[in-house]
VMD Tcl script that builds the backbone (N, CA, C; Angstrom):
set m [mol new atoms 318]
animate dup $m
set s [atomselect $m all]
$s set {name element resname resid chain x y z} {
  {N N UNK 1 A -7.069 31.191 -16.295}
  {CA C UNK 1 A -6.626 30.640 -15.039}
  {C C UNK 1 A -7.129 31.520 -13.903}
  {N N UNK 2 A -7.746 31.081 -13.149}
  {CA C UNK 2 A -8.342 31.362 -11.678}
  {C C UNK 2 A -9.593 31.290 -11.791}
  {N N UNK 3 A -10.211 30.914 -12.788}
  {CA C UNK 3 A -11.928 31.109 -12.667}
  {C C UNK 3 A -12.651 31.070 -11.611}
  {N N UNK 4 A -11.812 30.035 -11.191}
  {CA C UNK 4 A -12.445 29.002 -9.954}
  {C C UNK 4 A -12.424 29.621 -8.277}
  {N N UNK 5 A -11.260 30.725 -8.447}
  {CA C UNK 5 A -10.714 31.321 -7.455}
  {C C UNK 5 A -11.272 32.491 -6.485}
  {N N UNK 6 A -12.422 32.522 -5.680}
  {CA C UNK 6 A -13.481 33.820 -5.813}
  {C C UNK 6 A -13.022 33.895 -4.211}
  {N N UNK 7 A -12.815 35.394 -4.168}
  {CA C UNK 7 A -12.258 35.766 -2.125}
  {C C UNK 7 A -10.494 35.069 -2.019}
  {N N UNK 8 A -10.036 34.424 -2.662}
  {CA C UNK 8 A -8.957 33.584 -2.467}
  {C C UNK 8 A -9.087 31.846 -1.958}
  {N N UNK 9 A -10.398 31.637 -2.370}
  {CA C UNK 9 A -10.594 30.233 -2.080}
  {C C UNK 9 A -11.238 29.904 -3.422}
  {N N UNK 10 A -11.043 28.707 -3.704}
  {CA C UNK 10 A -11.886 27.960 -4.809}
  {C C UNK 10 A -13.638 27.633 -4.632}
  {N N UNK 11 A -13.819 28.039 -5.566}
  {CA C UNK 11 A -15.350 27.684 -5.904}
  {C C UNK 11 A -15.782 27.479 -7.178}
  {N N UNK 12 A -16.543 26.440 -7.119}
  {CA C UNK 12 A -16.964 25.732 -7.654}
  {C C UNK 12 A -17.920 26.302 -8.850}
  {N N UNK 13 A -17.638 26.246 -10.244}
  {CA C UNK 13 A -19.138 27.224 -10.908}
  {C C UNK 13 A -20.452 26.168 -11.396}
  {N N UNK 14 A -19.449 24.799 -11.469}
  {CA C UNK 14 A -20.956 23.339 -11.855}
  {C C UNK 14 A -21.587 23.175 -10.547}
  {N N UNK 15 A -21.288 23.195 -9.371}
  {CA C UNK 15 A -21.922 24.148 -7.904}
  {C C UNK 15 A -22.301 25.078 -7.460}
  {N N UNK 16 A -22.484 25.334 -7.698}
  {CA C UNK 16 A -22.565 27.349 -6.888}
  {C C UNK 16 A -22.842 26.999 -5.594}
  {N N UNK 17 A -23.727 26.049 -5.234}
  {CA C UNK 17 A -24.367 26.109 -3.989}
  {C C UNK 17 A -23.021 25.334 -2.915}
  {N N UNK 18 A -22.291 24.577 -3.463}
  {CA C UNK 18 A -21.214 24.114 -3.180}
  {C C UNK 18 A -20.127 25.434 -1.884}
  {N N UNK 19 A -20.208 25.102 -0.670}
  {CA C UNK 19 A -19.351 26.369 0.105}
  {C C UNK 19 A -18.154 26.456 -0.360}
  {N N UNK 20 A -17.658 27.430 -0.224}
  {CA C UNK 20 A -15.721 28.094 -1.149}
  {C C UNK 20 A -15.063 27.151 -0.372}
  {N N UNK 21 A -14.245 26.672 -0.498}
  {CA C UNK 21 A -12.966 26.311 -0.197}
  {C C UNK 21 A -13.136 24.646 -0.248}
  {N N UNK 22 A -14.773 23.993 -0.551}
  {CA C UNK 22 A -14.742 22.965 -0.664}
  {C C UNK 22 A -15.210 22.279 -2.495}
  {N N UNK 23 A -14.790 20.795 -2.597}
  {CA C UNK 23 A -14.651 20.359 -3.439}
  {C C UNK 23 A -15.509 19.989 -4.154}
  {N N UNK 24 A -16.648 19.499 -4.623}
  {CA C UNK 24 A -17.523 18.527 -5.053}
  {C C UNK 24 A -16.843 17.326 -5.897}
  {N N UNK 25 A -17.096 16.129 -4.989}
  {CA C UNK 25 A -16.693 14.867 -5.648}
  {C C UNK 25 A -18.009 13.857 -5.608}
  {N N UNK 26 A -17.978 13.209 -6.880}
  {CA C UNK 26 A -19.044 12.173 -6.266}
  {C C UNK 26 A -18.740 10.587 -6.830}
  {N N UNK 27 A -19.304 9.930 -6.002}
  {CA C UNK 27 A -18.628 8.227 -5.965}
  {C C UNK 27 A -19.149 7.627 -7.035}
  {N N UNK 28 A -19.759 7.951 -8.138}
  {CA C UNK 28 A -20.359 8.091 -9.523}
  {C C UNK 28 A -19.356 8.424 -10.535}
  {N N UNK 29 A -18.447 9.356 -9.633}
  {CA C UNK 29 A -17.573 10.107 -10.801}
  {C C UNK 29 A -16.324 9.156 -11.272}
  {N N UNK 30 A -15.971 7.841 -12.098}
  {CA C UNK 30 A -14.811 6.959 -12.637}
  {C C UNK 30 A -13.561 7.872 -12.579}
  {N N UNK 31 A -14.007 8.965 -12.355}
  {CA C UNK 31 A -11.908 10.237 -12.776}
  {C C UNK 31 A -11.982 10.334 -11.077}
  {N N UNK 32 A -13.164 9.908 -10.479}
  {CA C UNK 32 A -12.719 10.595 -9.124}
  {C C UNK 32 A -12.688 9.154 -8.062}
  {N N UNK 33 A -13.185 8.053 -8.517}
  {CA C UNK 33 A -13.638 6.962 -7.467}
  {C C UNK 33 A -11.881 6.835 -7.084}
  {N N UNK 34 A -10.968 7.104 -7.764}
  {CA C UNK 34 A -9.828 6.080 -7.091}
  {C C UNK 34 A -9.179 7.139 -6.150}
  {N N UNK 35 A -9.611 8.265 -6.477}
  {CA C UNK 35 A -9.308 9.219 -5.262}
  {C C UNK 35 A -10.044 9.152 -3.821}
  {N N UNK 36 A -11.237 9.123 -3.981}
  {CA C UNK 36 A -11.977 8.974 -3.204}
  {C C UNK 36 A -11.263 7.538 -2.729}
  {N N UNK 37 A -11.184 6.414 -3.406}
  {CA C UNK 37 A -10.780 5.292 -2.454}
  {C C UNK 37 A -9.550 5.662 -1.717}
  {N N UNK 38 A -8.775 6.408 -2.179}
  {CA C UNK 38 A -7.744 6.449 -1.415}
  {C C UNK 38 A -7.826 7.669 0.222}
  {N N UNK 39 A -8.747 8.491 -0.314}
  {CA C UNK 39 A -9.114 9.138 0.952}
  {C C UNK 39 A -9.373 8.214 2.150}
  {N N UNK 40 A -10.310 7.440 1.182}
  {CA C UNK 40 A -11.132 6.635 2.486}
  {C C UNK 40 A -10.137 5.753 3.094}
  {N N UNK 41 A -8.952 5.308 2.705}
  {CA C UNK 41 A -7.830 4.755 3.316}
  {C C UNK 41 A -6.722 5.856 4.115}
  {N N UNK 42 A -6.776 6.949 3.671}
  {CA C UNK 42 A -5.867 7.140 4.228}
  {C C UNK 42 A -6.919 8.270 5.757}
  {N N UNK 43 A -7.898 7.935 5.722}
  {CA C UNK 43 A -9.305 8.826 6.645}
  {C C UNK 43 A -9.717 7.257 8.007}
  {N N UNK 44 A -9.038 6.397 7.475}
  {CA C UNK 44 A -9.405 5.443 7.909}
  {C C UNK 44 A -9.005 5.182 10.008}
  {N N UNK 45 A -7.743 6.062 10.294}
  {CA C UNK 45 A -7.222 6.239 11.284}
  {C C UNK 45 A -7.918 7.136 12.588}
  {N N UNK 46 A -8.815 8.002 11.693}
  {CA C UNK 46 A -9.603 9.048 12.072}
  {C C UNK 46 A -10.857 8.295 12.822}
  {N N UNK 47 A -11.225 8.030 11.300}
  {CA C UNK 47 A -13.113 8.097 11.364}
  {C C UNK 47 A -13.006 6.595 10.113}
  {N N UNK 48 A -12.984 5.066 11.119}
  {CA C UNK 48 A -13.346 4.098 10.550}
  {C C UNK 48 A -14.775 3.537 9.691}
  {N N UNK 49 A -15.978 3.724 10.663}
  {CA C UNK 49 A -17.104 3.784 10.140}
  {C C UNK 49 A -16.964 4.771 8.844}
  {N N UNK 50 A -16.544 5.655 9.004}
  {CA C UNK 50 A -16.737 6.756 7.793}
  {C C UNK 50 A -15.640 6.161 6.257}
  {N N UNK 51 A -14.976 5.666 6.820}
  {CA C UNK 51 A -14.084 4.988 5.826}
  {C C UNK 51 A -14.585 3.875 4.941}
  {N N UNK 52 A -15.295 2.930 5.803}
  {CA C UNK 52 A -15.915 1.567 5.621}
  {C C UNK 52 A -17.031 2.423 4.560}
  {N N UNK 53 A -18.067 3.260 4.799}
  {CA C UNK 53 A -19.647 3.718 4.687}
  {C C UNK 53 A -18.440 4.579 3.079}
  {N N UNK 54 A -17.599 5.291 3.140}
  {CA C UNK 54 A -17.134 5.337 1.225}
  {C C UNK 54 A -16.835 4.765 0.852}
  {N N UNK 55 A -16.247 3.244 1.025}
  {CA C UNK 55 A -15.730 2.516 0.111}
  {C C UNK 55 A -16.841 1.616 0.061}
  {N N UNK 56 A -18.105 1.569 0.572}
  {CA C UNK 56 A -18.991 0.679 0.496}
  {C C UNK 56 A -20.011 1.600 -0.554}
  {N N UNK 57 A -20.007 2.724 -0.623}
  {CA C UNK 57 A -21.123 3.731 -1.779}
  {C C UNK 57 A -19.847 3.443 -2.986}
  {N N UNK 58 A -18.820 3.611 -3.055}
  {CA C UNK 58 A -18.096 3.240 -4.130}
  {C C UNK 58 A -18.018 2.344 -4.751}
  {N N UNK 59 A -18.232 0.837 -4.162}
  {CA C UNK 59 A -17.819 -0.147 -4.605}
  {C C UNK 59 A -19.712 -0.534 -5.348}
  {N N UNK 60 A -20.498 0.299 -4.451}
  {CA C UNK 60 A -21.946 0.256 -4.996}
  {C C UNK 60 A -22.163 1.357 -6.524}
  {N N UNK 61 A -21.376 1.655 -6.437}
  {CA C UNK 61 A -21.170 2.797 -7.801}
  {C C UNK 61 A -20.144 2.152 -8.683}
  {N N UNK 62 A -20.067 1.041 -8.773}
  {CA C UNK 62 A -19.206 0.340 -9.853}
  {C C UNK 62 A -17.385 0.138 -9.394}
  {N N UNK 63 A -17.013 1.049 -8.416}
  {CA C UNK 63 A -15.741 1.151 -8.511}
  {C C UNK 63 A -15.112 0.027 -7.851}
  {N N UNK 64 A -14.179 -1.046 -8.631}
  {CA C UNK 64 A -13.555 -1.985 -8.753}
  {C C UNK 64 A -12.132 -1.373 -7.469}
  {N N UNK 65 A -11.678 -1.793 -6.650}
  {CA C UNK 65 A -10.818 -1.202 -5.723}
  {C C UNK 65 A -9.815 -1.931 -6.327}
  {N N UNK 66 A -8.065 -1.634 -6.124}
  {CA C UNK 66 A -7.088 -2.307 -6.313}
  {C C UNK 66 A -7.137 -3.117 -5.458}
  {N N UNK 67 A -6.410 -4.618 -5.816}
  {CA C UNK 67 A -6.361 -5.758 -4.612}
  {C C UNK 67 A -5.251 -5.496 -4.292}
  {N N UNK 68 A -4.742 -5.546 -2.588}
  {CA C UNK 68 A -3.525 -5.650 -1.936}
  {C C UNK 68 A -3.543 -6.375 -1.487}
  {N N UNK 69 A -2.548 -7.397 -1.585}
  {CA C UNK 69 A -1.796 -8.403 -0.589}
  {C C UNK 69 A -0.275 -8.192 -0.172}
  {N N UNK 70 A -0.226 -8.006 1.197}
  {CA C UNK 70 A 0.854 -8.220 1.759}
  {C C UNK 70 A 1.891 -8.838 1.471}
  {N N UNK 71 A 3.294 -8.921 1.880}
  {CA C UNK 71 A 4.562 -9.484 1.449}
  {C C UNK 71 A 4.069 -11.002 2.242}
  {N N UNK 72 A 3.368 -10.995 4.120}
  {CA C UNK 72 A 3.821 -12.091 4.899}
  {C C UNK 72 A 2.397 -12.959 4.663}
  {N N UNK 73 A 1.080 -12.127 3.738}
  {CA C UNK 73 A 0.379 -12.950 3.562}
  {C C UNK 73 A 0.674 -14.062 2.329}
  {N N UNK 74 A 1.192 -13.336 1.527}
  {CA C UNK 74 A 1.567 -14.409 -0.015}
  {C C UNK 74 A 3.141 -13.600 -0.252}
  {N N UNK 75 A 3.954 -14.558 0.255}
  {CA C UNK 75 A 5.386 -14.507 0.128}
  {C C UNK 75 A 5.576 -14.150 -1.406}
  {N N UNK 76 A 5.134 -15.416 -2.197}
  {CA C UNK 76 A 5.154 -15.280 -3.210}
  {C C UNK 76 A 5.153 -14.313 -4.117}
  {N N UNK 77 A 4.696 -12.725 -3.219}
  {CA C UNK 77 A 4.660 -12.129 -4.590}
  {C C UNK 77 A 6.001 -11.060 -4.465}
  {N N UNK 78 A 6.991 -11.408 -3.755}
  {CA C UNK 78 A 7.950 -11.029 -3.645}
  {C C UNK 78 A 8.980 -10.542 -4.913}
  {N N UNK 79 A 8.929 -9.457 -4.950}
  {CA C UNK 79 A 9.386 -9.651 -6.567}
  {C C UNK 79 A 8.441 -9.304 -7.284}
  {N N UNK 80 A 7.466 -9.357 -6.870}
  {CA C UNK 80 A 6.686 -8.744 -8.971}
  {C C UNK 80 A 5.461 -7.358 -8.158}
  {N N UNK 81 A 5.919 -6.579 -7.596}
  {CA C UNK 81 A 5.354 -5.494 -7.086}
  {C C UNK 81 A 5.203 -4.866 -8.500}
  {N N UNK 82 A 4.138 -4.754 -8.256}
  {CA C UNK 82 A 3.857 -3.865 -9.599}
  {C C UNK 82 A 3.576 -2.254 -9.305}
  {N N UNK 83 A 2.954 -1.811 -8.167}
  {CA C UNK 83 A 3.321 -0.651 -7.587}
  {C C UNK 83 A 2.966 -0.682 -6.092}
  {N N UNK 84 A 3.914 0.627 -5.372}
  {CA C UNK 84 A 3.388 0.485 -4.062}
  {C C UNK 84 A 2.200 1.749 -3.873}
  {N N UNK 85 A 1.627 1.738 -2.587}
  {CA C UNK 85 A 0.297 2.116 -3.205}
  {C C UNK 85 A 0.215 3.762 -1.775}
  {N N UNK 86 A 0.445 4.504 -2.262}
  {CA C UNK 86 A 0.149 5.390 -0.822}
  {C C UNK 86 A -1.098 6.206 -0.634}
  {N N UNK 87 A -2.005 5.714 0.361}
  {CA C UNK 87 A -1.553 5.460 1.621}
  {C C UNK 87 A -1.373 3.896 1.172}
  {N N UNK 88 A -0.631 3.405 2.018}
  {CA C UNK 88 A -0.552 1.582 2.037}
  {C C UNK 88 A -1.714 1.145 2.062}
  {N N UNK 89 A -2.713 0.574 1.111}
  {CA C UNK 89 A -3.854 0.120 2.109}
  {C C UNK 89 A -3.725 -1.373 2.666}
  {N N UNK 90 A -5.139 -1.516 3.256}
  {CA C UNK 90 A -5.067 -2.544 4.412}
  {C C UNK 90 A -4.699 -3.760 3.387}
  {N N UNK 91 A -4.235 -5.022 3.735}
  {CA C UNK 91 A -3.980 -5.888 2.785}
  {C C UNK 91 A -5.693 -6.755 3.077}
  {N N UNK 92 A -5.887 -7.496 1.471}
  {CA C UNK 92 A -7.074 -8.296 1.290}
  {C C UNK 92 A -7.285 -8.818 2.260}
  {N N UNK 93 A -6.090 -9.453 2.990}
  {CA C UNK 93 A -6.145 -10.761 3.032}
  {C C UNK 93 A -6.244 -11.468 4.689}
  {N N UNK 94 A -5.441 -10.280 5.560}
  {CA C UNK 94 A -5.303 -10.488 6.641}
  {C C UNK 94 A -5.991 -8.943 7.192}
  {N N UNK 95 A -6.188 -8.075 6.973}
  {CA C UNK 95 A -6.759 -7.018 6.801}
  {C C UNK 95 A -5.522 -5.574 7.585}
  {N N UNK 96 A -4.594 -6.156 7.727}
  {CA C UNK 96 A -3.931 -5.201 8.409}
  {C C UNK 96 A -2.726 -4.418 6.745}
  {N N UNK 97 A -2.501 -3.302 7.443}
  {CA C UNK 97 A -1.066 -2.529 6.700}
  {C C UNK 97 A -0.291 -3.631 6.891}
  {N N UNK 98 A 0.696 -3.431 5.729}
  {CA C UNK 98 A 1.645 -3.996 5.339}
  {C C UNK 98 A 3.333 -2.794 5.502}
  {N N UNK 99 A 3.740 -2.908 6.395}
  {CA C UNK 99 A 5.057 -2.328 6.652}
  {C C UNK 99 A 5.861 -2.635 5.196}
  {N N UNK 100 A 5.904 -3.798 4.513}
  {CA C UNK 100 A 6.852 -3.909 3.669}
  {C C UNK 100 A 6.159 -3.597 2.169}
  {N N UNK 101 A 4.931 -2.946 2.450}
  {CA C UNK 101 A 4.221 -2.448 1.010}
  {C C UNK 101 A 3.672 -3.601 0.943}
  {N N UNK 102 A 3.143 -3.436 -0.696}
  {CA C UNK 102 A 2.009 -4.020 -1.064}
  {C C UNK 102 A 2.328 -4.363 -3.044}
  {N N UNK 103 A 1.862 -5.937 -2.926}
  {CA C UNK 103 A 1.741 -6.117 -3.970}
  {C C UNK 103 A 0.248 -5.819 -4.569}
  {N N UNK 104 A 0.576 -5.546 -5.575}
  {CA C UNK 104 A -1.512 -4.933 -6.127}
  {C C UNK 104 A -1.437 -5.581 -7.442}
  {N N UNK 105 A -2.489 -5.927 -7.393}
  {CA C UNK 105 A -2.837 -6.931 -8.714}
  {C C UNK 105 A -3.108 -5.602 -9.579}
  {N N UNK 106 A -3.429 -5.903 -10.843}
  {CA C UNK 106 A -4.236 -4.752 -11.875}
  {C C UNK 106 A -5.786 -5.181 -12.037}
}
mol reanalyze $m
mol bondsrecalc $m
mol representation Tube
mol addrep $m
């Protein structure tokens, strides 16, 4: 335990060239795409273009996104939430957050 830990910041050893204290992720990586999607949602408030431009190299790298629909777009799925999703993302359907969460398909 600490391999990774060099000066008191993390670094990377499948990087080296990688600067300390940062991560290497890539939108290739299936253990990392659903993280990355969720960055890009919850980065989305910041830096939109930048949000749109990862989930668009992701979704070009195979990664399948969870579907959200809103409670007021499909009433219907009232009741069978299968999880809520944080950050909330935007719903499919109408494209805005959903205050009352989110139903997500599998």
């Amino acid at each position: 335990m600490g391999a990774h830990i060099v000066n008191g910041q993390f670094q990377s050893d499948k990087y080296p060239t990688c600067p300390p204290g940062k991560v290497p992720l890539s939108v290739k990586d299936k253990r990392a795409q659903p993280f990355l999607w969720g960055f890009a949602q919850a980065h989305r408030e910041v830096d939109a273009e930048f949000s749109d431009d990862l989930e668009t190299a992701l979704r070009a790298a195979g990664y399948v996104p969870p579907h959200g629909i809103c409670y007021q777009c499909q009433p219907a799925a009232m009741g069978m939430t299968v999880a809520h999703v944080q950050p909330v993302p935007l719903c499919s359907k109408c494209g805005r957050p959903c205050s009352g969460g989110h139903w997500v398909e599998p």
